[in-house]
C-alpha positions in Angstrom: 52.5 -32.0 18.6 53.3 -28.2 18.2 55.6 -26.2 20.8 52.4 -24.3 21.5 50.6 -27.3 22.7 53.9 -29.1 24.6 53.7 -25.4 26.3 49.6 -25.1 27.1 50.0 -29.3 28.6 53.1 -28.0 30.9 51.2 -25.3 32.3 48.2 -27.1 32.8 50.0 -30.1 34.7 52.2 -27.4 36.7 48.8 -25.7 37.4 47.2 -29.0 38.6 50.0 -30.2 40.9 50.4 -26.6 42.6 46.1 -26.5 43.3 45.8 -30.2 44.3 49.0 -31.3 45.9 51.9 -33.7 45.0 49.9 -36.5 46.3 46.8 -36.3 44.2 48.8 -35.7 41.3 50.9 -38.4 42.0 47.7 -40.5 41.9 46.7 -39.4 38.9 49.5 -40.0 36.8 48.7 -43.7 37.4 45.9 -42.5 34.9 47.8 -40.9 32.3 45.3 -41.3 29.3 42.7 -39.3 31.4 45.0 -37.2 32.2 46.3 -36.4 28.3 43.0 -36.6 27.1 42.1 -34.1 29.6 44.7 -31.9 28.8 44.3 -32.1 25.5 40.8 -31.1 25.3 41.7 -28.0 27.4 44.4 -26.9 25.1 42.5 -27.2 21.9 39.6 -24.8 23.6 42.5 -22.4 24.6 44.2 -22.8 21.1 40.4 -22.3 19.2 39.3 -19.1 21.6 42.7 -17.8 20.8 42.1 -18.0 17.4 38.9 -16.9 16.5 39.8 -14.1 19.0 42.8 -13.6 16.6 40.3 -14.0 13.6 37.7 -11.6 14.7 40.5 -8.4 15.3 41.7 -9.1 11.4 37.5 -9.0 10.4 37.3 -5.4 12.3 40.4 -4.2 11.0 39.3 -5.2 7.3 36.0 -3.6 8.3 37.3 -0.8 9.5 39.9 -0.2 6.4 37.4 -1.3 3.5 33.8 -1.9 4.8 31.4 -4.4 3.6 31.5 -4.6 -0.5 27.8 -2.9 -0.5 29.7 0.1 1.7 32.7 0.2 -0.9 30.2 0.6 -3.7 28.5 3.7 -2.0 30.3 5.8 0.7 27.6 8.8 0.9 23.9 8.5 0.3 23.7 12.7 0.5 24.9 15.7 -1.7 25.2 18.9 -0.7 25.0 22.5 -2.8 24.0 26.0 -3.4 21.0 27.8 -4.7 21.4 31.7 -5.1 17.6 32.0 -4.1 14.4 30.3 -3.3 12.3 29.4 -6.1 9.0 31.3 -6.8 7.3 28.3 -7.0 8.1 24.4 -7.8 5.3 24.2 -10.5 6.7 22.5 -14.1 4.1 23.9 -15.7 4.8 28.1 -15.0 7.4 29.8 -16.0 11.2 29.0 -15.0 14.3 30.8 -14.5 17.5 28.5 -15.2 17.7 27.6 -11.3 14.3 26.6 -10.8 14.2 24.6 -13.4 17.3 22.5 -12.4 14.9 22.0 -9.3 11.4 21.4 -11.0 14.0 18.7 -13.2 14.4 16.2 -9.9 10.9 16.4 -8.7 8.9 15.7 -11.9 9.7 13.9 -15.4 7.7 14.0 -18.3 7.2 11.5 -21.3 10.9 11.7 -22.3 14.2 13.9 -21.6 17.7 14.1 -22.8 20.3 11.8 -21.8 23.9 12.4 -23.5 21.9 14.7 -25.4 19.9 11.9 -27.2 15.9 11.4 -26.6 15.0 8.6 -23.9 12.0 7.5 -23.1 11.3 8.3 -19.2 7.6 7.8 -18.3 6.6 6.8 -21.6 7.1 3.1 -23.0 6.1 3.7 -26.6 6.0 7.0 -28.9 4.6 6.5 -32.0 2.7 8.4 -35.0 0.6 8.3 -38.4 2.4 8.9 -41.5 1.8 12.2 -41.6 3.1 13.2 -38.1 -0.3 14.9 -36.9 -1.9 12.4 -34.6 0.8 10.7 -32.0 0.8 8.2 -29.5 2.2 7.9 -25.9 1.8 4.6 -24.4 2.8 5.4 -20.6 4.9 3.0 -18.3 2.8 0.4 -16.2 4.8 0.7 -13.0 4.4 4.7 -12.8 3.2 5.9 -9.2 3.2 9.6 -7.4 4.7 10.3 -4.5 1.9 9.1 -2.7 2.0 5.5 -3.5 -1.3 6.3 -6.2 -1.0 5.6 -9.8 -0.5 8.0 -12.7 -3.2 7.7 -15.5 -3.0 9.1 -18.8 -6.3 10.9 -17.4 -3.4 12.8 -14.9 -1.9 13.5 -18.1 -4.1 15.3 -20.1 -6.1 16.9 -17.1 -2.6 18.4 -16.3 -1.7 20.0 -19.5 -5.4 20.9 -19.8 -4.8 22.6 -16.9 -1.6 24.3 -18.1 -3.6 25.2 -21.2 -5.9 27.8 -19.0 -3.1 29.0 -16.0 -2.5 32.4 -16.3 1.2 32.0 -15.1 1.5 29.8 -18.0 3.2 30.1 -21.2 0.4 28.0 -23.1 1.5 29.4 -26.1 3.7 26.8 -26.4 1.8 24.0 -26.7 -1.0 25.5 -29.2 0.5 23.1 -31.9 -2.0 20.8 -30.6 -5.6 21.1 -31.9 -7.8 23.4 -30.6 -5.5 24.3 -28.1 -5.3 28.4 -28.6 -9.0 28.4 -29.1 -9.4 26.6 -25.4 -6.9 28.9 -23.9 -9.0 31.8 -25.0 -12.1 29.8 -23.9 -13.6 29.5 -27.3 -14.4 25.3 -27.2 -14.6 23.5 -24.3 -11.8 20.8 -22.9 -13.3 17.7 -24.9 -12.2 19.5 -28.4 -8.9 19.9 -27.5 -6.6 17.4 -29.5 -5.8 15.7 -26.2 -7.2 12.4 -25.3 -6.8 9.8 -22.8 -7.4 6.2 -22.6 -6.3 3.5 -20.0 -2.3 4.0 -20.4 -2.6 5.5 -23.5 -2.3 9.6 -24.6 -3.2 10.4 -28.6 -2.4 14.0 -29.1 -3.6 15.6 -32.2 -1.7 18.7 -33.8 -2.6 21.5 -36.0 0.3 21.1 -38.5 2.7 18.5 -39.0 5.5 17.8 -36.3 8.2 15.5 -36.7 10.2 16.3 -33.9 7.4 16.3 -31.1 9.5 13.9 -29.3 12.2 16.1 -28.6 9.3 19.2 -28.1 7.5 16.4 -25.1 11.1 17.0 -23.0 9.9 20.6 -22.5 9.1 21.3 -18.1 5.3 21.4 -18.9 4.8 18.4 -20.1 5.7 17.0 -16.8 2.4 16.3 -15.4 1.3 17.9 -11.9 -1.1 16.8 -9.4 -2.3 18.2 -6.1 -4.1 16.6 -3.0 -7.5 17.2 -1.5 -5.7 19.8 0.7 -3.7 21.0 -1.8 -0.2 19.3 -1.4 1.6 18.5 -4.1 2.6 15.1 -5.4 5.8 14.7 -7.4 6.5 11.9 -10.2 10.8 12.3 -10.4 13.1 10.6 -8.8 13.3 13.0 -5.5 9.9 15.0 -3.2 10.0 18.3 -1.9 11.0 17.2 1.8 11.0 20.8 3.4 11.9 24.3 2.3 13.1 27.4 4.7 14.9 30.8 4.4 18.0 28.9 4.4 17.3 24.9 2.5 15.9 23.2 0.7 15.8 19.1 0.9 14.9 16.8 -1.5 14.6 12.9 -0.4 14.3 9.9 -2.9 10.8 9.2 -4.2 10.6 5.4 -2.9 7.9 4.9 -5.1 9.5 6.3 -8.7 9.8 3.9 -10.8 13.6 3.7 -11.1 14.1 4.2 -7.5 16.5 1.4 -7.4 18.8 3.1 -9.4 18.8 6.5 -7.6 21.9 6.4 -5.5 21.8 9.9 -4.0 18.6 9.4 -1.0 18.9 13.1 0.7 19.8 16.3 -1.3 20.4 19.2 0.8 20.5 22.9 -0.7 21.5 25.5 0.8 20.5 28.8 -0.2 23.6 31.7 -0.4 22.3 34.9 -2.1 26.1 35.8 -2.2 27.9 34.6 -5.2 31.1 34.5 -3.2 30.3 33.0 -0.7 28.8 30.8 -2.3 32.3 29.8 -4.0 34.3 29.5 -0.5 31.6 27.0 0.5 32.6 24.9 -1.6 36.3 24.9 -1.4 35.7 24.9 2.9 33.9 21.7 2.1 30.4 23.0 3.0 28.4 22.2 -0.1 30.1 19.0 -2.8 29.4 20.6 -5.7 29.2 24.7 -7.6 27.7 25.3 -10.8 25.2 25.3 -13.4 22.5 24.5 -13.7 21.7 25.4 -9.9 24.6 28.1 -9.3 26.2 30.1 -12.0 30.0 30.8 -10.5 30.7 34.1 -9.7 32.7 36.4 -12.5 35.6 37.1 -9.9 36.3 33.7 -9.2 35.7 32.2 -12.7 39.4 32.4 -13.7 40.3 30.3 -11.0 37.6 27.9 -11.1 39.0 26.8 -14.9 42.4 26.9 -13.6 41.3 24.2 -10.6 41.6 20.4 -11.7 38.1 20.2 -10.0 36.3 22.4 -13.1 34.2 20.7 -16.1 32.3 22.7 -18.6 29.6 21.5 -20.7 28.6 23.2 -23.9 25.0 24.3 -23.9 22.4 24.5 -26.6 21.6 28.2 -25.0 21.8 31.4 -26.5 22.9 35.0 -24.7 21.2 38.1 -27.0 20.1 41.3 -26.4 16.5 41.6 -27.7 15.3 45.3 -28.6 11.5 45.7 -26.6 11.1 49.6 -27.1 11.1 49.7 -30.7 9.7 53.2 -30.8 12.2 54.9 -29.3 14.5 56.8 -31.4 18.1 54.5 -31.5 15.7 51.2 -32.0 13.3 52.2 -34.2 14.7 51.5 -37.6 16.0 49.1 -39.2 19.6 50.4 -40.2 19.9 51.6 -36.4 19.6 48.4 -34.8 21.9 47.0 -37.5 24.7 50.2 -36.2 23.8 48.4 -32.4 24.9 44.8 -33.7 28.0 45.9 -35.0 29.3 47.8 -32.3 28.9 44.5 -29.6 31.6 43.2 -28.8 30.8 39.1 -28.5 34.3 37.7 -28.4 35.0 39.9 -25.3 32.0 38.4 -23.6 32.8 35.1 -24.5 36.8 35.4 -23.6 36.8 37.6 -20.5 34.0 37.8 -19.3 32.2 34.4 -19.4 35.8 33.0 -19.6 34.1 29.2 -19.8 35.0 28.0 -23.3 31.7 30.0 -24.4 32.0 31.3 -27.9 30.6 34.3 -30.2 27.4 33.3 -31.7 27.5 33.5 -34.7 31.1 33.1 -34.9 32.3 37.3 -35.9 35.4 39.0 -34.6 35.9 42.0 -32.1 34.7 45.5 -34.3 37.9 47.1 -35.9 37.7 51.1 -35.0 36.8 51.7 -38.6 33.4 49.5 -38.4 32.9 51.5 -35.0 33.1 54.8 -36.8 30.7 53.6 -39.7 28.0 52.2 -36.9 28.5 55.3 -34.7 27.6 57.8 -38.1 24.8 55.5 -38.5 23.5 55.7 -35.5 23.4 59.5 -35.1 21.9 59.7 -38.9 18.4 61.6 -38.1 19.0 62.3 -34.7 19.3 66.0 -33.5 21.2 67.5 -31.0 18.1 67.6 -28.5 17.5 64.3 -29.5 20.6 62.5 -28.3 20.5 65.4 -25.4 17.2 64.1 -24.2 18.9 60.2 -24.4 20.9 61.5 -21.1 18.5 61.6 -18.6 18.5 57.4 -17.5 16.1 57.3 -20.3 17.1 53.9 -22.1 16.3 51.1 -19.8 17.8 48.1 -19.7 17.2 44.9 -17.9 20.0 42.1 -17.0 19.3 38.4 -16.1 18.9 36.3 -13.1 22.9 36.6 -11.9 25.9 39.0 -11.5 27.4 37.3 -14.5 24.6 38.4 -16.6 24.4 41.6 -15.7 27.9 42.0 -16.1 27.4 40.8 -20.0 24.5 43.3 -19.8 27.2 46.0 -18.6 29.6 45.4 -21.6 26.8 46.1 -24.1 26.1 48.7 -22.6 30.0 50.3 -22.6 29.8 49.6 -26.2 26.8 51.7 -26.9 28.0 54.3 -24.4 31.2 54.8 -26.2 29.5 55.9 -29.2 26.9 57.9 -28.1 28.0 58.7 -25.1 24.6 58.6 -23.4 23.8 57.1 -20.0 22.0 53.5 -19.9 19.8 52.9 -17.0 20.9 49.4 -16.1 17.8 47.3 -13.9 17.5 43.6 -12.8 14.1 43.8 -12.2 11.8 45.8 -15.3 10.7 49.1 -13.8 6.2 48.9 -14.2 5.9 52.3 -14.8 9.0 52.9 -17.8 8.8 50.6 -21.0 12.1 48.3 -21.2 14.6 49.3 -24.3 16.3 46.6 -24.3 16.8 43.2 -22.5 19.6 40.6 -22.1 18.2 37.1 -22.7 19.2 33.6 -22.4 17.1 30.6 -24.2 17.7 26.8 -24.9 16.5 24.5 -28.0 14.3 23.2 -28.4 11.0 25.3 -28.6 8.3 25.3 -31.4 7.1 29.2 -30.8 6.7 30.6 -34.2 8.3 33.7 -33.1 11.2 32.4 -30.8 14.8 33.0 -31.9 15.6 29.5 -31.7 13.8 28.1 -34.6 17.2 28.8 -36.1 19.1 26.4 -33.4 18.8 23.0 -33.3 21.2 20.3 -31.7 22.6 19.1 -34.9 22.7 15.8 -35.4 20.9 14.9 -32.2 17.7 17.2 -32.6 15.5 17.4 -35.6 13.4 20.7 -36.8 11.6 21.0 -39.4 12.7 20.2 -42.8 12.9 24.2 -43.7 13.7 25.5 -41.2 16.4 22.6 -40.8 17.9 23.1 -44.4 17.8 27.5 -44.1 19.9 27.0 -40.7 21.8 23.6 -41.3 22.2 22.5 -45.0 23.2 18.5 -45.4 26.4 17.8 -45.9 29.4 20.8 -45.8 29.0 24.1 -46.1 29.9 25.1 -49.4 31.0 28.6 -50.3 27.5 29.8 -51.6 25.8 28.2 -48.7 27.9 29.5 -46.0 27.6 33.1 -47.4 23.8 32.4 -47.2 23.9 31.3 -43.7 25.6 34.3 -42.4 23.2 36.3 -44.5 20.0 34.4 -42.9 22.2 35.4 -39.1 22.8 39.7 -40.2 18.8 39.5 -40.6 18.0 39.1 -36.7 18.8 42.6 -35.7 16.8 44.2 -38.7 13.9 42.2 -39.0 13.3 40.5 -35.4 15.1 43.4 -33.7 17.5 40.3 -31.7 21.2 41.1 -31.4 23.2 37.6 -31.1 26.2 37.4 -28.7 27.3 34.2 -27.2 26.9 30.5 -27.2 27.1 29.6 -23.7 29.0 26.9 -21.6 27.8 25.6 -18.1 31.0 25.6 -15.7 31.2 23.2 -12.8 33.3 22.6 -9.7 32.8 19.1 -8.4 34.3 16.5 -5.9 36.7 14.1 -8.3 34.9 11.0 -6.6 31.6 12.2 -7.4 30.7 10.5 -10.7 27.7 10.7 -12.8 27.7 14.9 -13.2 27.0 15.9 -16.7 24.9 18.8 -17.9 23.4 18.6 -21.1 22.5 20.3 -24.0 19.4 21.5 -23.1 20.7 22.9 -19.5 19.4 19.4 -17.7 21.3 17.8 -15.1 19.7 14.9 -12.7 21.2 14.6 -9.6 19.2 11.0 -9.6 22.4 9.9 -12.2 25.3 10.8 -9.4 27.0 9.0 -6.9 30.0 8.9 -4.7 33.0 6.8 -5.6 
């Protein structure tokens, strides 16, 4: 028997002789088997009580220190960040600026989207085509559902991009590879010619022209499909619904009926709204928001430096392209062709790139910074033909130019600007916003791959290796195999044509900066300028 026990039986007995007496306890040790097994039975209930008392503290502590193994998996359900302002609208199908596309990306999905900058199917099961890569076919999910519980039909489908087809806000210009689409844009054949046709879970779309990279085309923002209620409310297909939206937030809770809702760790998404691009930054370093950058916040240009400096910084290299493109191309300094040449020459991309982007972004296509002789040469250029009262007149905030969407890319927009200035030394009327009354001279642009406009810039892009074009255009930009001597002399030949004949001045490749928690995993912005917030989670 343990010394414990010895101890419990000799405080019981001395317990029982002091309550009953010395006579009844002399009584009953003439029963001294009752009496043991009494004792005993007492002591093991005392011994048991002080045990699992013992056993539950060490369970609380444990589930204090570590938590159940479903809580060590996922600490936070919520993520908090920054917007710089409130969308103009949450519809996939208008036109987007970088922001509100990074929101328009968690409430809707389309067919397929990127993921580590390879095609994945998303709402679609099955893409397939003929031979000839004309008439393709989109077998959808079986398990899709809008936010509403209902299901999505092909029918949704093709009544959406119909729809998309006629909006005014819309760039439907982009999807007039299918057939007849143009000619039911301008209302010349009704909906039923249109190369878009719908069948149980099946889409067949019909193009104009051969497309073997429609897949990668389908991951464009309107060919998520939209639907609206009886009282006009929209429903959302992604991973997260609009929950509410004021001067100041914007939430987003998990769609419990998406499809992979079981894998979307992140259930409330709360963003803030800070116009200030500063403020913005101290948020996040005061804790406020978990997370600063692009797609949804481009980091202000004072406190880039440090932000690469900080262990907390990632970058991602972006298929998107920063340009100036020349609007105004009757006014004297763009209108020919040797002129806009003069303009190339004298940006300075590396600058942009190294100082002011200061992201890892590079010149695009790869030049160096202007030596002062190719200045002087550009500068004569640029004055050939003009008179005196000619560049006189140029000084009176004549020559507009509009900037992006942020600080940082009006700041780019600035340096062009310098560089022109120090030529000519003329005055540039710098805007965010285009003036209605004064034609726009010039513009600072950003796009991404991929895009099948006939006119866009970025026909000569692609993702190589991971995105397809055309087999021209494909073999003009990105010949198979290495560069030889001849063919790289070629490609830089096929760049120098942008300014002259499509009047677009190339500057920088661009990189998407970050600041993020370190036990928030998951982040990643692709190519393409896409990050889900449905592929996060706290470690």
């Amino acid at each position: 028997m343990s010394r414990l026990m010895m101890r419990i039986i000799r405080a019981l007995r001395s317990f029982y002789i002091t309550k009953q007496g010395k006579t009844r306890a002399a009584a009953s040790y003439r029963q001294p088997a009752i009496m043991l097994a009494a004792l005993l039975f007492m002591a093991s209930t005392i011994l048991s009580a002080c045990q699992k008392n013992k056993l539950n503290s060490i369970e609380e502590q444990l589930g204090k220190d570590t938590g159940t193994i479903e809580q060590q998996k996922v600490k936070r359900r919520d993520l908090n960040l920054a917007i710089a302002a409130l969308p103009r609208h949450q519809r996939p199908e208008f036109a987007q600026t970088l922001t509100e596309k990074a929101l328009i990306d968690q409430l809707y999905e389309g067919p397929v989207t990127f993921h580590n900058n390879r095609i994945r199917l998303q709402q679609a099961e099955k893409i397939t085509s003929n031979a000839a890569k004309t008439v393709w076919t989109i077998k959808l999910r079986p398990d899709l559902r809008w936010s509403d519980g209902s299901r999505i039909t092909a029918e949704d489908y093709r009544q959406s991009w119909l729809r998309y087809l006629t909006e005014p806000e819309a760039e439907a210009y982009r999807a007039w590879i299918i057939l007849n689409a143009e000619a039911f844009t301008q209302g010349k054949v009704t909906a039923e010619k249109v190369g878009i046709k719908a069948q149980d879970d099946t889409l067949t779309l019909t193009l104009q022209r051969p497309l073997p990279n429609l897949p990668a085309w389908l991951t464009q923002s309107f060919f998520c499909p939209s639907k609206f209620t009886a009282d006009g409310k929209a429903l959302y297909n992604g991973a997260y619904q609009l929950s509410s939206v004021s001067e100041k937030d914007i939430k987003l809770q998990a769609n419990r009926f998406y499809w992979d809702e079981v894998n979307v760790w992140l259930k409330d998404i709360n963003i803030k709204v800070i116009p200030d691009e500063i403020q913005a930054y101290e948020a996040y370093h005061t804790g406020i928001i978990d997370f600063i950058g692009e797609p949804f916040y481009a980091i202000a240009k004072d406190r880039r430096a440090a932000a690469v400096s900080s262990a907390e910084h990632l970058t991602f290299p972006l298929a998107r392209l920063g340009y100036i493109k020349l609007e105004n191309l009757k006014h004297p300094l763009f209108a020919a062709a040797e002129k806009r040449q003069a303009l190339y020459t004298l940006l300075d991309a590396p600058f942009q790139a190294r100082v002011i982007l200061q992201d890892g972004s590079a010149a695009w296509p790869q030049r160096l910074t202007p030596d002062q002789a190719m200045r002087q040469q550009a500068t004569e250029t640029l004055k050939k033909g003009l008179s005196a009262a000619d560049l006189e007149s140029l000084t009176d905030n004549s020559t507009v130019g509009v900037g992006g969407q942020t600080i940082l890319e009006n700041r780019l927009l600035v340096s062009v600007s310098k560089d022109w200035l120090n030529a000519l030394r003329i005055r540039f009327h710098l805007l965010r916003v285009a003036p209605p009354d004064k034609p726009v001279d010039f513009r600072y642009c950003t796009e991404q791959a991929p895009t099948d406009s006939p006119d866009s810039l970025l026909q000569l892009w692609s993702l190589r290796h991971m995105l397809q074009l055309d087999k021209k255009t494909e073999q003009a930009v990105w010949p198979t195999g290495e560069l030889s001597d001849a063919e790289e002399v070629e490609l830089q030949q096929l760049w120098q044509k942008l300014p002259t004949e499509l009047a677009l001045l190339p500057l920088t490749t661009r990189f998407a900066l970050i600041m993020t928690r370190p036990n928030l995993v998951g982040v990643n912005v692709d190519k393409t300028g896409r990050m889900l917030l449905s592929d996060l989670q706290w470690r």
